[in-house]
LUMMIDREN-752710 format. One record per residue (C-alpha): x, y, z. Coordinates in nm, 3 decimals. Layout:
<rs>
R        xx        yy        zz
R         X         Y         Z
...
</rs>
This chain:
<rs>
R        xx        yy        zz
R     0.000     0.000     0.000
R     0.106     0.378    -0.103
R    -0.019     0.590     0.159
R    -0.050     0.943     0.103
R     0.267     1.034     0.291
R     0.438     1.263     0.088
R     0.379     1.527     0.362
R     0.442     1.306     0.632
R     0.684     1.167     0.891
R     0.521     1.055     1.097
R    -2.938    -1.772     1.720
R    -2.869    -1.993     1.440
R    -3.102    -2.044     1.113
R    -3.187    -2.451     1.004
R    -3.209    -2.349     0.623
R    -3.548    -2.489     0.591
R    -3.674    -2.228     0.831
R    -3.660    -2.418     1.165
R    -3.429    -2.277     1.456
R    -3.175    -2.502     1.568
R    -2.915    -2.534     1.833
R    -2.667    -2.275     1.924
R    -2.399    -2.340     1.623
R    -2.070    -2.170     1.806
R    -1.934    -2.458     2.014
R    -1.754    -2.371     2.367
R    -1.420    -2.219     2.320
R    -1.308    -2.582     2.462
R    -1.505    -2.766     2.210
R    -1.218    -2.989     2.045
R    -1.421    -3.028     1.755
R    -1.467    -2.671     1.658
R    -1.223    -2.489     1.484
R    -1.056    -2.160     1.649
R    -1.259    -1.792     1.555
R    -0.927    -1.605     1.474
R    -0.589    -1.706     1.386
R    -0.434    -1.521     1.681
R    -0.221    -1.275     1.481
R    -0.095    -1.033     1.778
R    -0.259    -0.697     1.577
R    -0.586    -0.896     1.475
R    -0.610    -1.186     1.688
R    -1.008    -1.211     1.565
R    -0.883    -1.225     1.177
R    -0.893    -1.598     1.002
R    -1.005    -1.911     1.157
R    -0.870    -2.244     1.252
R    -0.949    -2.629     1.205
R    -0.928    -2.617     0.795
R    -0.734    -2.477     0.513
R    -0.888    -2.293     0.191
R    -0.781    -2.407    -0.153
R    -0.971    -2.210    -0.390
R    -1.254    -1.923    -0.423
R    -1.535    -1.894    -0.660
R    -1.685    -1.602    -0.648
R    -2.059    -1.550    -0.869
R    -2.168    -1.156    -0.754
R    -2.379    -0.931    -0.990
R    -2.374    -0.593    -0.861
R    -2.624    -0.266    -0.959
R    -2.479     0.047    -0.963
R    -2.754     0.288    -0.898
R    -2.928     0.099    -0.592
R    -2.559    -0.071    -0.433
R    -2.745    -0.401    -0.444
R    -2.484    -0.681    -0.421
R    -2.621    -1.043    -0.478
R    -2.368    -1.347    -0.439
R    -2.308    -1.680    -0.420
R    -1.942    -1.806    -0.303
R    -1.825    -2.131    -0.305
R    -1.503    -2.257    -0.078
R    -1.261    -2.497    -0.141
R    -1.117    -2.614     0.180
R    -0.961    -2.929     0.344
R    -1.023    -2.997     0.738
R    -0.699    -2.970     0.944
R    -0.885    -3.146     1.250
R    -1.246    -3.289     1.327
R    -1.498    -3.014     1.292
R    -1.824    -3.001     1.399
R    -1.857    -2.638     1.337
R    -1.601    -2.361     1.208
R    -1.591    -2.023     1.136
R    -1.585    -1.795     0.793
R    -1.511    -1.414     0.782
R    -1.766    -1.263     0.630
R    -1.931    -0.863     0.651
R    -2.141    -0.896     0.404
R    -2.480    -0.863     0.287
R    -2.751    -1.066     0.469
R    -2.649    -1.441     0.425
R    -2.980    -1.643     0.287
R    -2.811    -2.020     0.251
R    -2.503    -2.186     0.395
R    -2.430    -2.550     0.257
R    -2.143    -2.780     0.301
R    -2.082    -3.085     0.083
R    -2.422    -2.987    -0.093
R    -2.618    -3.062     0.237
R    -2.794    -2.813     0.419
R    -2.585    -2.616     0.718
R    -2.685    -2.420     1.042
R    -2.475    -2.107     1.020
R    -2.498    -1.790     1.252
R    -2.351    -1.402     1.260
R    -2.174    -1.337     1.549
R    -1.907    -1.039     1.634
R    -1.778    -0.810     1.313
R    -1.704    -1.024     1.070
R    -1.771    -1.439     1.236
R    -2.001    -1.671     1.032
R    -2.063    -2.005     1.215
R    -2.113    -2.282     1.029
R    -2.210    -2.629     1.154
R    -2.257    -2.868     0.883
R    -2.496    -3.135     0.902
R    -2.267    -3.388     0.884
R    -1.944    -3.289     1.097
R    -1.619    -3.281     0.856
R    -1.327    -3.549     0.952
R    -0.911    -3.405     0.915
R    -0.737    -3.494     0.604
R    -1.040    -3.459     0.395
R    -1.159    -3.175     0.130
R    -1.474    -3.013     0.192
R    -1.705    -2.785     0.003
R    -1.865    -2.447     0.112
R    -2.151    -2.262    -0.081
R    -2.315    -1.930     0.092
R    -2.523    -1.748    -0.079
R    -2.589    -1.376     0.029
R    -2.808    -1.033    -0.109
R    -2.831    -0.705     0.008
R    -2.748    -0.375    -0.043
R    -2.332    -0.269     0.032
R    -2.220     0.023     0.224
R    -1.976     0.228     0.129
R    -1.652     0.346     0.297
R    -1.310     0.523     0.303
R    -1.116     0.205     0.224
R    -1.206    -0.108     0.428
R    -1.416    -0.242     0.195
R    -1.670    -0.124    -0.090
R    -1.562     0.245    -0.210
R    -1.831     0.485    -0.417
R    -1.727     0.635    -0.758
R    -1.824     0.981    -0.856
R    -1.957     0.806    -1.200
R    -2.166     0.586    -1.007
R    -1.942     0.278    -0.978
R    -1.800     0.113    -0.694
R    -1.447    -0.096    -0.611
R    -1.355    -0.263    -0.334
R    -0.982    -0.158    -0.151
R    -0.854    -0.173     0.163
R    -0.571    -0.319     0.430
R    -0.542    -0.517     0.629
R    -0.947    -0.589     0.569
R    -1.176    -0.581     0.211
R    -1.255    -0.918     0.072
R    -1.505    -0.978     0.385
R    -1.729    -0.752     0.253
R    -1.816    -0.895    -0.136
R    -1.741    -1.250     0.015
R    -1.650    -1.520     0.301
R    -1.332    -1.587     0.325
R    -1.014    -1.738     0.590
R    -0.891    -1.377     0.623
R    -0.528    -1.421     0.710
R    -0.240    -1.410     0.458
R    -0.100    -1.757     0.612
R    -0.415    -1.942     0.415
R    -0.360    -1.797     0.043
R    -0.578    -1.971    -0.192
R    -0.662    -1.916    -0.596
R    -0.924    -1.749    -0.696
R    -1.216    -1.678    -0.963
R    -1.493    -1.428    -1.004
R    -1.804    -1.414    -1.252
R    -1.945    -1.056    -1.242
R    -2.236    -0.939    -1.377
R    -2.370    -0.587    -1.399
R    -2.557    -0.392    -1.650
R    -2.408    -0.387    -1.992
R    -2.280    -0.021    -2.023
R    -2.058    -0.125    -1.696
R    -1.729    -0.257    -1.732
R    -1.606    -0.508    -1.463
R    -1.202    -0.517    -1.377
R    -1.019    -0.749    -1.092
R    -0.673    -0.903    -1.068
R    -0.576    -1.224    -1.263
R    -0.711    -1.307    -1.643
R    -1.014    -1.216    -1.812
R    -1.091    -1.521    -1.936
R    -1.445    -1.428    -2.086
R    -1.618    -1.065    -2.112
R    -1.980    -1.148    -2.278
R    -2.327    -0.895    -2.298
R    -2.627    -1.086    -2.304
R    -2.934    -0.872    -2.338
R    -2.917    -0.556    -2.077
R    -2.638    -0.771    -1.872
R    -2.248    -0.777    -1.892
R    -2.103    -1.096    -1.759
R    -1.747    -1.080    -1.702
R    -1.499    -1.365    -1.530
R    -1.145    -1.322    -1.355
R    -0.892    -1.620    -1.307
R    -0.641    -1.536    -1.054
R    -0.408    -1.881    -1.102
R    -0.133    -1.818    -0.830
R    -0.285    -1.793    -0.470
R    -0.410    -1.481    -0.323
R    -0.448    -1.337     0.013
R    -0.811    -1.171     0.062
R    -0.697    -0.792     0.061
R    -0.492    -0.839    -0.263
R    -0.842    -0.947    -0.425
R    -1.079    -0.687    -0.558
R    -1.351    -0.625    -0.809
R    -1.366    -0.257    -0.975
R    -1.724    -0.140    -1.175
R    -1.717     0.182    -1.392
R    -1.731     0.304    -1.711
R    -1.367     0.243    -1.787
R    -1.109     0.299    -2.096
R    -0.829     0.078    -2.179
R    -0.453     0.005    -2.199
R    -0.354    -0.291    -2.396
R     0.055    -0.312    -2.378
R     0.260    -0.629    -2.386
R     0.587    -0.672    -2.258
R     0.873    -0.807    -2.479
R     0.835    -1.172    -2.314
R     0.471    -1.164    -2.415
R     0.309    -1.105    -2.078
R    -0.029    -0.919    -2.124
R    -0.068    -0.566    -1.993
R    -0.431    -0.476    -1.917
R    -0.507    -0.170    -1.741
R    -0.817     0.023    -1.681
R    -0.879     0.402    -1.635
R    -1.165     0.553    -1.460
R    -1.348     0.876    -1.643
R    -1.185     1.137    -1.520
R    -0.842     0.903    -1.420
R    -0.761     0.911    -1.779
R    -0.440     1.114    -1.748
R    -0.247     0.877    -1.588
R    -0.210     0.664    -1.928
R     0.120     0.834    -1.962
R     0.233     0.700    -1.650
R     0.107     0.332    -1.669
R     0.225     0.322    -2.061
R     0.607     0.250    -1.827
R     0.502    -0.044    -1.676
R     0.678    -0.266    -1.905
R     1.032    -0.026    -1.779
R     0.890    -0.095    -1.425
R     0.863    -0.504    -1.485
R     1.185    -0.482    -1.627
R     1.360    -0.326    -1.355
R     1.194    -0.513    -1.095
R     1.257    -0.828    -1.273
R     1.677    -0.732    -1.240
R     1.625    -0.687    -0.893
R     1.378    -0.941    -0.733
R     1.375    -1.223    -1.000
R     1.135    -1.328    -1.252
R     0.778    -1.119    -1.249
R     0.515    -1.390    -1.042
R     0.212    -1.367    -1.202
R     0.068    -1.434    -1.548
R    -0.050    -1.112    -1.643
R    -0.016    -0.745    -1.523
R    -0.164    -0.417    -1.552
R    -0.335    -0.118    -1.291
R    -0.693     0.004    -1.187
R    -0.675     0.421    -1.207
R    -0.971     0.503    -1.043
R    -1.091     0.863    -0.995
R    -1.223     0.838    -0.640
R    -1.068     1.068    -0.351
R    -0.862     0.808    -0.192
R    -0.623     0.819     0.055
R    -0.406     0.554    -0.070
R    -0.318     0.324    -0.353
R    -0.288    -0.046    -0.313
R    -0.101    -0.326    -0.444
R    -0.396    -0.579    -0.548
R    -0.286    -0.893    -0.673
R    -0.144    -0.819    -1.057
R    -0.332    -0.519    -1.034
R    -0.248    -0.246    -0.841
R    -0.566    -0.010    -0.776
R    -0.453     0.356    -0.756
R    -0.583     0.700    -0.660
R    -0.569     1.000    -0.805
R    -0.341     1.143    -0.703
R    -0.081     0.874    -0.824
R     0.298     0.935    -0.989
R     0.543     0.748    -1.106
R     0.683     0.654    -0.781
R     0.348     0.551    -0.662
R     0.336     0.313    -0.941
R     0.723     0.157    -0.896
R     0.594     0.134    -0.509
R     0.320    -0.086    -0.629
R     0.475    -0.291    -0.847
R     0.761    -0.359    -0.620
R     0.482    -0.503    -0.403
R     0.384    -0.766    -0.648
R     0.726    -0.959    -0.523
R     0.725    -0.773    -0.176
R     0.377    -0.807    -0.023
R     0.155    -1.038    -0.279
R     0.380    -1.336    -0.400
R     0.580    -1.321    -0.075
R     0.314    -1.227     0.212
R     0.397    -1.199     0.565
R     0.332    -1.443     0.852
R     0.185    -1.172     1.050
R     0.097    -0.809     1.007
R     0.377    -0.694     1.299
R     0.567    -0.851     0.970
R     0.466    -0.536     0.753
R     0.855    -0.383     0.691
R     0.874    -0.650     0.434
R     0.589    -0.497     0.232
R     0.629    -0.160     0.297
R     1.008    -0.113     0.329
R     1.148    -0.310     0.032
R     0.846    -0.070    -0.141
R     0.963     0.209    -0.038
R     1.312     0.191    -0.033
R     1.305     0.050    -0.458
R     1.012     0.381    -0.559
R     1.221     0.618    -0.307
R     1.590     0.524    -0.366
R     1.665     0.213    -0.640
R     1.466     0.343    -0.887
R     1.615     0.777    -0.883
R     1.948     0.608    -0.872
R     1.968     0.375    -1.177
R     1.683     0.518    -1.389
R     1.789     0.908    -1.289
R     2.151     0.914    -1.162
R     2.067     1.031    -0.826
R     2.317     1.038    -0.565
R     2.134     0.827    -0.278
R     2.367     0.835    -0.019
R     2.359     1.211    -0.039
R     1.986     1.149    -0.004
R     1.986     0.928     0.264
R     2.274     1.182     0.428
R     2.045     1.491     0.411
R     1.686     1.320     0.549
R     1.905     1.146     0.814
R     2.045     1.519     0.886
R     1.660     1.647     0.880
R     1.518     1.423     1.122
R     1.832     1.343     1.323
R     1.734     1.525     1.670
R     1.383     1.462     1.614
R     1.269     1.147     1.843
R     0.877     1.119     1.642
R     1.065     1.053     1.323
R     1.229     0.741     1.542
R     0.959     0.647     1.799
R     0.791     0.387     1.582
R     1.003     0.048     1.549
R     1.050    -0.129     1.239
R     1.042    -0.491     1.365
R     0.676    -0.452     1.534
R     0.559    -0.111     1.476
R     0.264    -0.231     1.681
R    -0.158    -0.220     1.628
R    -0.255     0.124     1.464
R     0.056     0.207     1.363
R     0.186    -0.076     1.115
R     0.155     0.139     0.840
R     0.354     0.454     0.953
R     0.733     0.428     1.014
R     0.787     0.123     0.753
R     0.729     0.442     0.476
R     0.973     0.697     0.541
R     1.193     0.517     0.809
R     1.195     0.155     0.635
R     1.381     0.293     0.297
R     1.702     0.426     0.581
R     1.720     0.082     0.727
R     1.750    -0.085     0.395
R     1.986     0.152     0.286
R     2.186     0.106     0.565
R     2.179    -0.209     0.540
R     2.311    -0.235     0.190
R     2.593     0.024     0.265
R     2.733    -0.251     0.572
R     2.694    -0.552     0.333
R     2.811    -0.385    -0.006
R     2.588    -0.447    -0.327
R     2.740    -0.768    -0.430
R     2.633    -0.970    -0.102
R     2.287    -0.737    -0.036
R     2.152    -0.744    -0.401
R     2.180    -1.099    -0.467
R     2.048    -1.186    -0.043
R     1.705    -1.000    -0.078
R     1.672    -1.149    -0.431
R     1.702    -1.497    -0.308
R     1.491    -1.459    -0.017
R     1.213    -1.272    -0.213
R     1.221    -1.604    -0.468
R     1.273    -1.863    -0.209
R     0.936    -1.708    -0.035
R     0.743    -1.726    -0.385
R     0.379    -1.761    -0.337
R     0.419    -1.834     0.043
R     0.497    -1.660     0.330
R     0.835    -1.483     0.545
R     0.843    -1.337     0.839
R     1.130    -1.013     0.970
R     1.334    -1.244     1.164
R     1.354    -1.510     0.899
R     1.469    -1.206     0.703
R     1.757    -1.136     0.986
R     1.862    -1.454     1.016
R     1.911    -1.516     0.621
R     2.078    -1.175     0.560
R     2.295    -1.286     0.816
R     2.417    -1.559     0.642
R     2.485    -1.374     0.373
R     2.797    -1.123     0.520
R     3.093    -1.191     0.743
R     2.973    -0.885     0.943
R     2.791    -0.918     1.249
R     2.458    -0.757     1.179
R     2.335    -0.829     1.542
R     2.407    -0.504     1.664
R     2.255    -0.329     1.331
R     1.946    -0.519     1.344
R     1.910    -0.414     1.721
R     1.964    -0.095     1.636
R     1.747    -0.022     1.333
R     1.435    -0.287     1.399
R     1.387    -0.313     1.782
R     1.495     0.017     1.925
R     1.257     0.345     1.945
R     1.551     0.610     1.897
R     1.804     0.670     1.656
R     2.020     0.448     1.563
R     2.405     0.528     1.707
R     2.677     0.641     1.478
R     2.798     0.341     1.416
R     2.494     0.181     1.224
R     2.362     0.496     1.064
R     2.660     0.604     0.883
R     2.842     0.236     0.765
R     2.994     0.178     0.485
R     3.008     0.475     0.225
R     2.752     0.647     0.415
R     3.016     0.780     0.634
R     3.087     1.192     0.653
</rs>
């Protein structure tokens, strides 16, 4: 995610109708699987007891009333014996819940819980198969799920939570899965969303459009954007498909997004091989406070550059093929973002001199303790997306100054890769980089990761970096 920060440092239902038995089992039930995941920031987010394989999501949305009808159906396989388990789900008002085609007691419970307890409980080792089908009208907000369009459209962004609101989900970037979508909305409407368009067809006053996403996905990087778009067809040298779509009044940024075959390229020298099948960008012309890096295809605001656009791309490796284990995790998203838009890119595409750079914001901020408060390694709940922007691109280039380019460059390459369509967490990153240098970087990683002031001497000025 590119956040605006130029400016800134700092009781349950039978389906047949009859009511039934309470469906969420004691918290001591063996047989039910856990509400949340635990993750220290959003212990509530995900759910134990299974694992999800695939999504296929069947929505068709009206623009002028915000009426969203869907049906989703969940590929999953049962980690333990469950008689019940949980979905995330915000959503519309849920009409039918079905598991291995049999009818299933679900309830609502807390923000975002859906209980389900199948009819026939589900035994470990073995795949199972969720439908829910849901209608209703969606509410709009600033960017934690369903956003308005000035035209009359409507896209769904946000971070850490989104998908919960078009459709249930495990919401935790441990349990990636692939997904699909079939749209439909009326036929002047174009639909976009991340993967490949495998079929765009008008039938009558209806568009139907579907969306293969092949390589898994976590929920957030998932999105579905409705308006009355215009096109960029490009196609990079290796014959990847560029498709990217511009919002009405969005339409100036084609200038900027005719690059992205530069940006893949100089990614690709960096961080290895481009992950997905297909690329492109959502421009959309809502007031937005920040762009984000949806799986293949980024959704950006209006007030996007260049550098917003490296940022977002960068996060295709950083953030969406590699995903952290747990949101205090976020530096790996957000610095290796920053630090390629903010530094890599000015110095190889423009000749800039970054450790001058780095030298004269180090000088700017060096007495101020805000600019330092925040630490890298677990910025903490409420403020994960803060320091990792304008402090995370100084630690990285730090660190490359004590390692030198010809052990750093190749390290976060091979890490990125090794992590391919999985997950890392920061001290796996510590401990590989590690191996990678005869210097000790126990002291550096103290210094830049755990600790709330600045740095000492020592570790902010190694290397070339020093006066």
């Amino acid at each position: 995610m590119r956040a605006n920060w130029r400016y800134m440092v700092v009781g349950a239902v039978l389906l047949v109708g009859a009511n039934a038995a309470p469906a969420q089992a004691d918290s001591g039930d063996p047989f039910a699987g856990a509400p949340g995941a635990g993750d220290p920031y959003y212990p509530m987010d995900g759910n134990g007891g299974y694992n999800a394989s695939h999504y296929d999501v069947t929505i068709s949305y009206d623009p002028p009333s915000h009426q969203l009808t869907g049906s989703t159906r969940i590929d999953a396989t049962a980690t333990q014996a469950l008689r019940t388990f949980n979905l995330d789900y915000s959503g519309p008002q849920i009409s039918k819940v079905t598991v291995n085609n049999l009818p299933a007691w679900f309830d609502r419970t807390d923000e975002h819980e859906l209980v389900v307890t199948p009819l026939i409980p589900l035994l470990p080792g073995l795949p199972f198969t969720v439908q829910v089908d849901y209608a209703g009208p969606v509410t709009g907000t600033d960017g934690e799920g369903w956003v308005f369009s000035p035209s009359g459209g409507a896209f769904v962004a946000g971070e850490p939570h989104s998908a919960s609101s078009w459709y249930p989900l495990n919401d935790i970037p441990t349990d990636k899965a692939t997904f699909t979508l079939h749209a439909t909305v009326p036929q002047e409407w174009e639909v976009m969303s991340g993967g490949d368009k495998v079929s765009d067809t008008v039938s009558g006053a209806n568009r139907t459009v579907s969306w293969e996403m092949r390589q898994p996905v976590i929920g957030y990087l998932t999105t579905i954007a409705i308006d009355k778009f215009e096109f960029l067809e490009q196609r990079r040298a290796n014959g990847t498909q560029l498709l990217s779509a511009f919002a009405p009044d969005a339409l100036k940024a084609k200038d900027i997004e005719s690059r992205l075959p530069e940006i893949l390229d100089f990614q690709e020298e960096l961080y290895g091989p481009y992950p997905f099948d297909v690329a492109g960008g959502i421009f959309v012309d809502t007031d937005l406070n920040f762009s984000l890096e949806t799986q293949s295809r980024p959704i950006y605001a209006p007030w996007t550059d260049l550098d917003t656009v490296v940022h977002e791309v960068t996060h295709q490796w950083w953030g969406d093929s590699m995903s952290v284990k747990q949101w205090s995790d976020v530096c790996l998203n957000e610095c290796f973002a920053s630090y390629t838009a903010d530094y890599l890119w000015p110095e190889r595409k423009d000749g800039k001199d970054v450790d001058a750079m780095y030298r004269d914001t180090v000088a700017k901020y060096h007495d101020d303790p805000k600019f330092w408060q925040i630490a890298l390694q677990n910025p903490g709940k409420g403020s994960e997306f803060t320091s990792v922007y304008y402090r995370g691109p100084l630690f990285l280039h730090a660190l490359r100054r004590t390692m030198g380019d010809d052990a750093y460059f190749p390290a976060v390459r091979d890490f990125v890769m090794a992590h391919k369509y999985g997950n890392a967490s920061m001290p796996e990153f510590r401990q590989f980089m590690q191996t990678r240098t005869p210097h000790d970087l126990t002291g550096f990683f103290a210094a830049w990761l755990d600790r709330t002031d600045r740095p000492a001497d020592e570790f902010l000025y190694p290397g070339s970096l020093r006066s």
